[in-house]
C-alpha positions in Angstrom: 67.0 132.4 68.4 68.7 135.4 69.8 69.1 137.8 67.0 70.9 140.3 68.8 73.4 137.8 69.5 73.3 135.8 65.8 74.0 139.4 64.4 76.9 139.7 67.0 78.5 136.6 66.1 78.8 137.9 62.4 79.9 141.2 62.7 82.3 139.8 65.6 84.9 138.6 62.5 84.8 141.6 60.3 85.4 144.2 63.8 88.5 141.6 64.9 89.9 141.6 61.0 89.7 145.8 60.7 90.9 146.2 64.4 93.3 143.9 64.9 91.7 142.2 67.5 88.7 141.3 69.2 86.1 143.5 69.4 82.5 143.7 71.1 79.6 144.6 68.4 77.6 145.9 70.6 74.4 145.3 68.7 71.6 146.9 70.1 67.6 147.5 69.0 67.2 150.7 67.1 64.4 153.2 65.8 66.4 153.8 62.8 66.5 149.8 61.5 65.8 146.6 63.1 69.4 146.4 65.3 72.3 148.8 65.0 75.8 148.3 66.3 78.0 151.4 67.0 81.3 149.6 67.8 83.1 152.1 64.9 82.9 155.3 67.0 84.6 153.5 69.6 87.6 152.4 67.6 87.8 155.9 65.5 90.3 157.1 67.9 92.2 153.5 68.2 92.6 153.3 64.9 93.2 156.7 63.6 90.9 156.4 60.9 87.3 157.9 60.7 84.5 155.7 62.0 82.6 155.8 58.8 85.3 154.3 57.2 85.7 151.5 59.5 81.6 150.5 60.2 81.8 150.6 55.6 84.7 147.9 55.9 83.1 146.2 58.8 79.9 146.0 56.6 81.6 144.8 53.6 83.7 142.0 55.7 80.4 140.7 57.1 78.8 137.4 56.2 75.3 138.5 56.6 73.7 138.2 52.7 71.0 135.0 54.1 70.1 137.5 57.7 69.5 141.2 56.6 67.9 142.7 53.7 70.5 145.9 54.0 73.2 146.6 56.0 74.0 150.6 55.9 76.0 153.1 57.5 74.6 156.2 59.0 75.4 159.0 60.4 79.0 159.4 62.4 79.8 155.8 61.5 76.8 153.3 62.7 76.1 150.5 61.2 72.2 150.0 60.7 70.5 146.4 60.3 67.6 145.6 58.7 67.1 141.5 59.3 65.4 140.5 56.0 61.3 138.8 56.3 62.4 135.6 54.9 64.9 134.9 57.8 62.7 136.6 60.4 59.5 134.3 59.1 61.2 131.2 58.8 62.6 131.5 63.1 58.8 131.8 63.8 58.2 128.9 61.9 60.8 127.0 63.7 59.2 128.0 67.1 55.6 126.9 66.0 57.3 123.2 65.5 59.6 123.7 68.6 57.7 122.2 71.7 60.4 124.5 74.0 60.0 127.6 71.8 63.4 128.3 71.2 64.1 128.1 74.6 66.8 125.1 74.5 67.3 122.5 77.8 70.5 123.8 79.8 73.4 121.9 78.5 74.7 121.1 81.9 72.3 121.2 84.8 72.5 122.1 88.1 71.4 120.9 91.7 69.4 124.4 92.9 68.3 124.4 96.5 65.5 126.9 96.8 64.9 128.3 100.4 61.0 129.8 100.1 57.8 131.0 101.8 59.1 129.4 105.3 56.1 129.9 107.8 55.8 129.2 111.6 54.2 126.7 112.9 51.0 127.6 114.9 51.3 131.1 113.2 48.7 131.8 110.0 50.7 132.9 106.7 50.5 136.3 106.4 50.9 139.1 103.3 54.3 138.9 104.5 55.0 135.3 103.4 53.4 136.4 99.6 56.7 137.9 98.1 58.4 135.1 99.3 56.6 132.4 98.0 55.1 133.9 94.8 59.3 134.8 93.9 60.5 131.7 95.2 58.0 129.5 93.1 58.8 131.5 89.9 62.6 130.5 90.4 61.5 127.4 91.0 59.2 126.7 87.7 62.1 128.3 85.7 64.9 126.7 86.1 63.2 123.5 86.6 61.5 124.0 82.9 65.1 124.6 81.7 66.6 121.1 83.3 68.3 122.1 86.7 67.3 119.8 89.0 65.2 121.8 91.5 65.2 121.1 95.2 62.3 123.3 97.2 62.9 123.9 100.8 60.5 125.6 102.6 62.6 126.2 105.7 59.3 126.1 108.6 60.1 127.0 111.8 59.2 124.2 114.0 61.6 124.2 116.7 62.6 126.5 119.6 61.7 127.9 123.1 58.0 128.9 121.9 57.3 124.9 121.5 56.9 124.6 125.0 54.3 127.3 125.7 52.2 125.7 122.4 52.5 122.2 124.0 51.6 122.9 127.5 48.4 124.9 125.8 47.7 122.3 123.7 48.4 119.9 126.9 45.3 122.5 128.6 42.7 122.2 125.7 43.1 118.7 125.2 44.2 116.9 122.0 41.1 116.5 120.5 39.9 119.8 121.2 42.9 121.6 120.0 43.3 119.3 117.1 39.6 120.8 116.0 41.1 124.4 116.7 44.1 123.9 114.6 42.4 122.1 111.5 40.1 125.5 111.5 43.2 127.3 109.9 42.6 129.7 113.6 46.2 128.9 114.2 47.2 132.7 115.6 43.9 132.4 118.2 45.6 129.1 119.2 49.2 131.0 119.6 48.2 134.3 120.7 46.2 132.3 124.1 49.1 130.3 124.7 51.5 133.2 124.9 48.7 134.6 127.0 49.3 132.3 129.9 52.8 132.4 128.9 53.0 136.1 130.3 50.2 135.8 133.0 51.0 132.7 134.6 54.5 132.2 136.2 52.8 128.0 137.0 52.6 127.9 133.5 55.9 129.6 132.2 57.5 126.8 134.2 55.6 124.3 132.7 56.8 126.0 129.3 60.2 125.5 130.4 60.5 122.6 131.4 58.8 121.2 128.4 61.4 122.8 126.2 63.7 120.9 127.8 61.6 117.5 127.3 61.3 118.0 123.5 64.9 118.8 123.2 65.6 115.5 125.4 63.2 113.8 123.1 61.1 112.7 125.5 58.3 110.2 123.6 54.7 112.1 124.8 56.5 115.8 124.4 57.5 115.0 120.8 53.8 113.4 120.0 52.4 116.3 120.7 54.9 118.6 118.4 54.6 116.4 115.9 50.6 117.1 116.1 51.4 120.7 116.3 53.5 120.2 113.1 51.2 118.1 111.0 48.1 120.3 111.7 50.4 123.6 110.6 51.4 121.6 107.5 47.7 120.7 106.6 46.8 124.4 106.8 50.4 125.5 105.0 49.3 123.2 102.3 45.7 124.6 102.0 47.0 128.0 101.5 49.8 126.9 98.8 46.5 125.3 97.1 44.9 128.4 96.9 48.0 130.1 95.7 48.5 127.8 93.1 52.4 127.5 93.9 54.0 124.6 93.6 55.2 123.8 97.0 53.7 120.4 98.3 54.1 118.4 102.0 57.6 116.7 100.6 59.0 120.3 100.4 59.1 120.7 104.4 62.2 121.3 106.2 61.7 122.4 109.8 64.4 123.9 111.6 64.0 120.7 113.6 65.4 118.8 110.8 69.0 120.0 111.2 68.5 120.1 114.8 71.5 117.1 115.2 73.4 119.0 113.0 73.6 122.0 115.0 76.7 120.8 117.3 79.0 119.6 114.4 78.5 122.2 112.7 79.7 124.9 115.3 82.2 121.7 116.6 83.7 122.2 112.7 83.9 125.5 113.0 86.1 125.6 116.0 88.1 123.1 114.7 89.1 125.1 111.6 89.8 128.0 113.8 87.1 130.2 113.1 85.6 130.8 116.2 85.9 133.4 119.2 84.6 133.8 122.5 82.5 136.6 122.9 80.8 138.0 125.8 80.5 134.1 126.9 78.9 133.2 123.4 80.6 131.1 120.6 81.3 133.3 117.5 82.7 134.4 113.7 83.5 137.3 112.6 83.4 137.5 108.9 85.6 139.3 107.1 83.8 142.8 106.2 81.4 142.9 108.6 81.8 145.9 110.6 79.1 147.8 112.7 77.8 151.2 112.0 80.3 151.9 114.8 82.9 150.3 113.1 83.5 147.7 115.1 83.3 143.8 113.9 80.3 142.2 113.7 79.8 138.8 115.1 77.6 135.9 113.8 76.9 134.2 116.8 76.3 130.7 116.5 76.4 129.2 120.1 75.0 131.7 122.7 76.4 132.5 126.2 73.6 129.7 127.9 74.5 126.7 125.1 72.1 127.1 122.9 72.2 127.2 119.1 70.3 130.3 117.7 69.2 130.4 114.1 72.5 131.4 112.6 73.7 127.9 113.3 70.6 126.6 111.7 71.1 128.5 109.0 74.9 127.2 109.0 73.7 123.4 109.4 70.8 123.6 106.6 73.8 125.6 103.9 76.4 122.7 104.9 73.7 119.8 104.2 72.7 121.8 100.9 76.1 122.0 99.5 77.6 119.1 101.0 75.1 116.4 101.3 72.4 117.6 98.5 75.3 118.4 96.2 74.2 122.0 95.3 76.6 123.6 93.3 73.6 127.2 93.4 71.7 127.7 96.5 68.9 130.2 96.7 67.2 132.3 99.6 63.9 134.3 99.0 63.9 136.3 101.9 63.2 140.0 103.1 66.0 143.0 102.4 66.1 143.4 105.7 68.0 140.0 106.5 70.7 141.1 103.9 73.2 141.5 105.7 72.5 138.5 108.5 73.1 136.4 104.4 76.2 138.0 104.0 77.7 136.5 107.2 76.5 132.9 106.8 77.2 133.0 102.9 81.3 134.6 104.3 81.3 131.8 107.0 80.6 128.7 105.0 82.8 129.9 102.3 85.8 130.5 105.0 84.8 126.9 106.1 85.3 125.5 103.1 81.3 124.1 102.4 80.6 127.1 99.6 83.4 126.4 97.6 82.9 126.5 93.5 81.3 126.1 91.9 79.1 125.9 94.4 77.7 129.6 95.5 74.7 131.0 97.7 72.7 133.8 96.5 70.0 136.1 99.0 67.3 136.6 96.5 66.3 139.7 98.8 62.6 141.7 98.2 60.8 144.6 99.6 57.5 145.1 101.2 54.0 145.1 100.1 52.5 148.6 101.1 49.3 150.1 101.7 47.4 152.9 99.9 48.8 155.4 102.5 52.4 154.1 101.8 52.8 151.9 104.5 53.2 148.7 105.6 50.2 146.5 104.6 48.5 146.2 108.0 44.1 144.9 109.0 42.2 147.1 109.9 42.9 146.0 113.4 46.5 147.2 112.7 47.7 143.9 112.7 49.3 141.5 109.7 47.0 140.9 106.8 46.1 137.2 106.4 47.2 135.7 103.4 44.2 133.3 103.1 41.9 136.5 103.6 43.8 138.7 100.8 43.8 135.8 98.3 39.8 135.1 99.1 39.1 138.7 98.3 41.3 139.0 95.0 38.9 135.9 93.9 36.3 137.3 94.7 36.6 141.0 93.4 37.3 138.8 89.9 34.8 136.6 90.3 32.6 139.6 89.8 34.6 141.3 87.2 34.1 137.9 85.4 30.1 138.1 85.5 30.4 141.4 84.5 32.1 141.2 81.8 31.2 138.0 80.3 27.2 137.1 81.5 27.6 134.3 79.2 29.7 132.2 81.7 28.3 129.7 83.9 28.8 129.6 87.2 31.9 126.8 87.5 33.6 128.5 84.7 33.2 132.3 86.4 34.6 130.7 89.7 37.5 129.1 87.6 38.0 132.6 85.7 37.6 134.7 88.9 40.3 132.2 90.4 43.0 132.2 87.5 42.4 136.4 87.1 42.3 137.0 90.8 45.6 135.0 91.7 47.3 136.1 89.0 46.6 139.6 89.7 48.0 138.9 92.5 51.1 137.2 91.6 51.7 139.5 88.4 51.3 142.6 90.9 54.0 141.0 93.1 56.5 140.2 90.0 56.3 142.7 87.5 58.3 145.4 89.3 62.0 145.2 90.5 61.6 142.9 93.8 64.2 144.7 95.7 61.6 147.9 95.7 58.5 148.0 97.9 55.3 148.3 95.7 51.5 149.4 96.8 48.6 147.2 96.8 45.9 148.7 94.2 43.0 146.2 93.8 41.7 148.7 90.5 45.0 148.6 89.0 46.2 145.3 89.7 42.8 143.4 87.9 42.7 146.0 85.6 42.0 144.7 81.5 44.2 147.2 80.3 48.0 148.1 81.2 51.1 146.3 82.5 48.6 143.5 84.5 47.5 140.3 84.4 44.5 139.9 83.1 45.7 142.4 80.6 48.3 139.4 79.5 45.3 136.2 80.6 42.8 138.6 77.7 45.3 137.9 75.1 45.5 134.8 75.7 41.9 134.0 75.6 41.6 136.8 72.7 43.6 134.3 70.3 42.0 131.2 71.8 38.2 132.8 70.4 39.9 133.2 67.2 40.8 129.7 67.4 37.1 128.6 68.3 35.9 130.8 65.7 37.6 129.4 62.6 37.2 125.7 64.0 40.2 125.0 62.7 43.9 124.9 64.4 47.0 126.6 62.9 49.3 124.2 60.6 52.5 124.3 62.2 54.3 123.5 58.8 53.0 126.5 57.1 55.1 129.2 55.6 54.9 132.8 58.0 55.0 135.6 55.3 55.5 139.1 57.4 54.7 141.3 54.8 53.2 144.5 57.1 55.2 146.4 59.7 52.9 144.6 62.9 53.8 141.2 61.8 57.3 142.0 61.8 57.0 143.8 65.5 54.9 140.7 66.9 57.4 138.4 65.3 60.5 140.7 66.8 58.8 139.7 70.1 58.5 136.2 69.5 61.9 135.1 68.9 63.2 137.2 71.8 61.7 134.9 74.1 64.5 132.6 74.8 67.0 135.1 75.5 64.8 136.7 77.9 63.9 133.6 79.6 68.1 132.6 79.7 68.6 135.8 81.5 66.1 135.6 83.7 67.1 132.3 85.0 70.7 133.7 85.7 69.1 137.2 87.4 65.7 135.8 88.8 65.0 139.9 88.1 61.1 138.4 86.7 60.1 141.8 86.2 62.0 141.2 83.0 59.8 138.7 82.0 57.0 140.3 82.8 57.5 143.5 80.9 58.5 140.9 78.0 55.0 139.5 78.1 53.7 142.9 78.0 55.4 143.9 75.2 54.3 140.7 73.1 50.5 140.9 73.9 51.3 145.1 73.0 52.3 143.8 69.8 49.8 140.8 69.2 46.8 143.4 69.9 48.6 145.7 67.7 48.6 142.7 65.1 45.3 141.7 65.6 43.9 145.1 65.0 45.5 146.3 61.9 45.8 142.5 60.3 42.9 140.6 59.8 43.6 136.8 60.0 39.8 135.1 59.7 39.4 137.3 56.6 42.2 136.8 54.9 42.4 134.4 52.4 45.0 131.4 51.6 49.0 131.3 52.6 48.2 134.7 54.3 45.4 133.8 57.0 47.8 130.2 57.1 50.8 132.3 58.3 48.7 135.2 60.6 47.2 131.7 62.5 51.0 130.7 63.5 51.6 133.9 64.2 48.3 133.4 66.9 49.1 130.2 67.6 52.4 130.5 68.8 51.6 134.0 70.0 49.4 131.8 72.5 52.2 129.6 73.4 54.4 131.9 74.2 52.2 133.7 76.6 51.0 130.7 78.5 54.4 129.3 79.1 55.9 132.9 80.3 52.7 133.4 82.5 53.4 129.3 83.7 57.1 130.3 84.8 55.5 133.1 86.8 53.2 130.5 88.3 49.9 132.5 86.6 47.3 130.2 84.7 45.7 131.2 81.4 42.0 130.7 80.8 41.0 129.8 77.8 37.6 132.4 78.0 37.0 135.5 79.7 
């Protein structure tokens, strides 16, 4: 339960019948009680009447004898809250009995379409598909764990001119040859030679062309060999989503090739309605708003000067299916700042077309980069793009180690499965836990660190209440009364029942850093708990109600670490 907002709703009344009308609360945390509201100081001058006068007949209006122990005014005229232990012990009993811990099913689902990762085929996932992909699955698990009904699109790009210097080179090598190359996972080797003879061999850039045509005329042997291109990508896409532990899988593909029929009635629909101009010989809209740093209006061009469709009429085709055909009333796109304002336009044209209407709306769920210790963009030592497969094999493996360190007693399946769960989640945690929109560095020390905002700071906790669990051979009663009679009980139990607003809010911003600093907090407060308030050693309803506060404690964590896609081993 919200208390921030239960308290809200009560005082709500008592404001409207001293003001006259509605007013907001505005309930807050506080160092001086549990919650405070200072509404009073803002109606002081309204009213005419000092503010301590009003937050004393607010507080004596106010049904709120069976939720605070005292209600007080301090100071210049605030109203101080202190909620009373019975009320605040019996929500975290209702939580330890609640299979969705407080966090309630959405009372009217949505259709989401989430546009994620979306690599290349023949081109290896890079660090520069990680934000993407680690954000884009986070949406993905929360609002599916709330009821929307979630629809994962992983937009590849499968289609274009390039097809027809990969076919002619895979046409060179011979299938079964380049079939073996591409099920290696070498897929940039395999691109960077074909553009290779691309640039060097004017025989084989007409080849190139005249394949591109082919594919695009659908001729039978051309597409066979894309679709091998295609599948062999896939298989290695998959592999690396494995590895990630996201929850993308080979049903979640949509290649640009997929809306390729869609391409011409979509710009035919747009002509129709009156929304396009000629420009320099190319097809194009010109949102409303979009100007130029010259001032001039920018176009969206969706049919270029030669006839062919570049990706803004993909983009186009893929929105109109999403809303029209799909039925998506909220449509997402996890993709780079940098293609903010390329969003903009598309999002402005389909809703002058009429295919974003409400409550139907688009959203660019936009991200910075990952950087490098010296501030800049994450590069090999080669200077080219990190692999994704090699920075995910490392973070493994640096916690692999951390794991044997730290914990000799595990065996060897069980240190690979810790070193996994710790060295993905460091990753993923690294990635989610700051505002998306800012760039953040790469820091293997900090980001697998055991103490701090981290991961495995959040995975210890876990696994810390999980030993107290294997230690008392016993499991917490759900049933059982939760008494908070010291100040860290109260603090971790503040924690706990904030978990469902934080979630709800999170869902509406997709800002996860909220979450995550949530988390933080809670295991702040459990280790807090756990070191002032013994719970094996105490005796009767006391060490009954300290194991729900563990138990649910535990809960709590693993399903906030699930919705950012991190797993929680039970040793470490």
């Amino acid at each position: 339960m919200d208390l921030e907002k239960l308290l809200a709703d009560r005082l709500a009344p008592a404001f409207a019948a001293v003001a006259g009308g509605p007013v907001d609360p505005v309930v807050r945390r506080s160092q001086h009680a549990d919650f405070q509201s200072d509404a009073a100081l803002g109606l002081a001058r309204r009213l005419g009447r000092p503010p301590r006068t009003i937050a004393a007949e607010v507080r004596d209006r106010a049904e709120l004898a069976d939720v605070c122990a005292t209600v007080e005014v301090s100071g210049p005229g605030f109203l101080n809250l202190t909620v009373a232990d019975r009320m605040l012990g019996d929500l975290v009993g209702a939580l330890a009995t609640d299979p969705r811990l407080g966090v309630p099913a959405v009372a009217g689902p949505e259709t989401v379409v989430i546009d994620y990762s979306a690599p290349n085929v023949a081109k290896e996932m890079h660090v520069g598909h990680l934000r993407s992909t680690v954000i884009g699955d986070a949406a993905a698990r929360t609002l599916a764990w709330l009821g929307h009904r979630v629809l994962r699109a992983n937009h590849l790009g499968d289609w274009g001119t390039p097809f027809g210097m990969l076919i002619e080179h895979l046409v060179d090598l011979g299938e079964a040859e380049a079939a073996q190359e591409l099920s290696m996972g070498d897929l940039d080797a395999f691109y960077t030679a074909a553009r290779a003879k691309f640039d060097d061999d004017a025989a084989f850039r007409e080849r190139s062309r005249l394949r591109v045509v082919a594919l695009q005329g659908g001729d039978p042997v051309t597409v066979r060999l894309w679709r091998l291109l295609v599948a062999q990508s896939e298989s290695y896409f998959l592999t690396v989503y494995d590895l990630l532990d996201v929850t993308l899988s080979a049903a979640d593909f949509r290649g640009e090739s997929s809306y390729h029929d869609q391409l011409a009635p979509t710009v035919e629909e747009l002509d129709r309605l009156g929304l396009l101009r000629r420009s320099d010989g190319a097809d194009c809209v010109f949102p409303p708003g979009s100007v130029g740093r010259d001032g001039e209006p920018l176009p969206l061009i969706v049919r270029k000067s030669d006839g062919g469709y570049g990706y803004p009429a993909t983009d186009l085709a893929a929105l109109r299916h999403r809303a029209g055909t799909l039925g998506a009333t909220r449509l997402l796109y996890v993709v780079g700042l940098p293609q903010r304002r390329h969003f903009e336009m598309v999002f402005a044209t389909a809703a002058r077309a009429g295919w974003l209407a409400p409550p139907a709306r688009a959203e660019h769920v936009g991200f910075g980069s990952i950087l490098g210790s010296d501030g800049r963009m994450l590069c090999s030592r080669a200077g080219g793009a990190v692999k994704l497969v090699g920075l995910l094999t490392e973070a493994v493996e640096r916690a692999t180690a951390l794991a044997r360190e730290r914990n000799p007693e595990l065996g060897e399946a069980e240190a690979a499965e810790v070193g996994r769960a710790v060295g993905i989640g460091a990753i993923k945690y690294a990635d989610l836990s700051g505002d998306r929109r800012k760039d953040y560095v790469l820091e293997w020390e900090r980001m697998l660190a055991l103490d701090g905002n981290t991961a495995p700071y959040l995975q210890y906790a876990y696994s810390r209440i999980r030993s107290i669990f294997r230690r008392a051979g016993v499991a917490a009663r759900p049933g059982a009364g939760v008494a908070l009679g010291e100040p860290s009980e109260r603090a971790l139990a503040f924690e706990l029942v904030a978990f469902g607003a934080v979630v709800e809010e999170v869902a509406g911003s997709l800002e996860f850093h909220h979450l995550a600093a949530y988390l933080h907090r809670l295991a702040a407060a459990f280790s807090a708990f756990y070191e002032r308030c013994p719970v094996l050693r105490a005796e009767g309803p006391v060490r009954e109600s300290r194991l729900v506060l563990c138990e649910v404690t535990a809960r709590v964590l693993r399903q906030g670490l699930y919705l950012l896609g991190i797993r929680t081993p039970d040793r470490m």
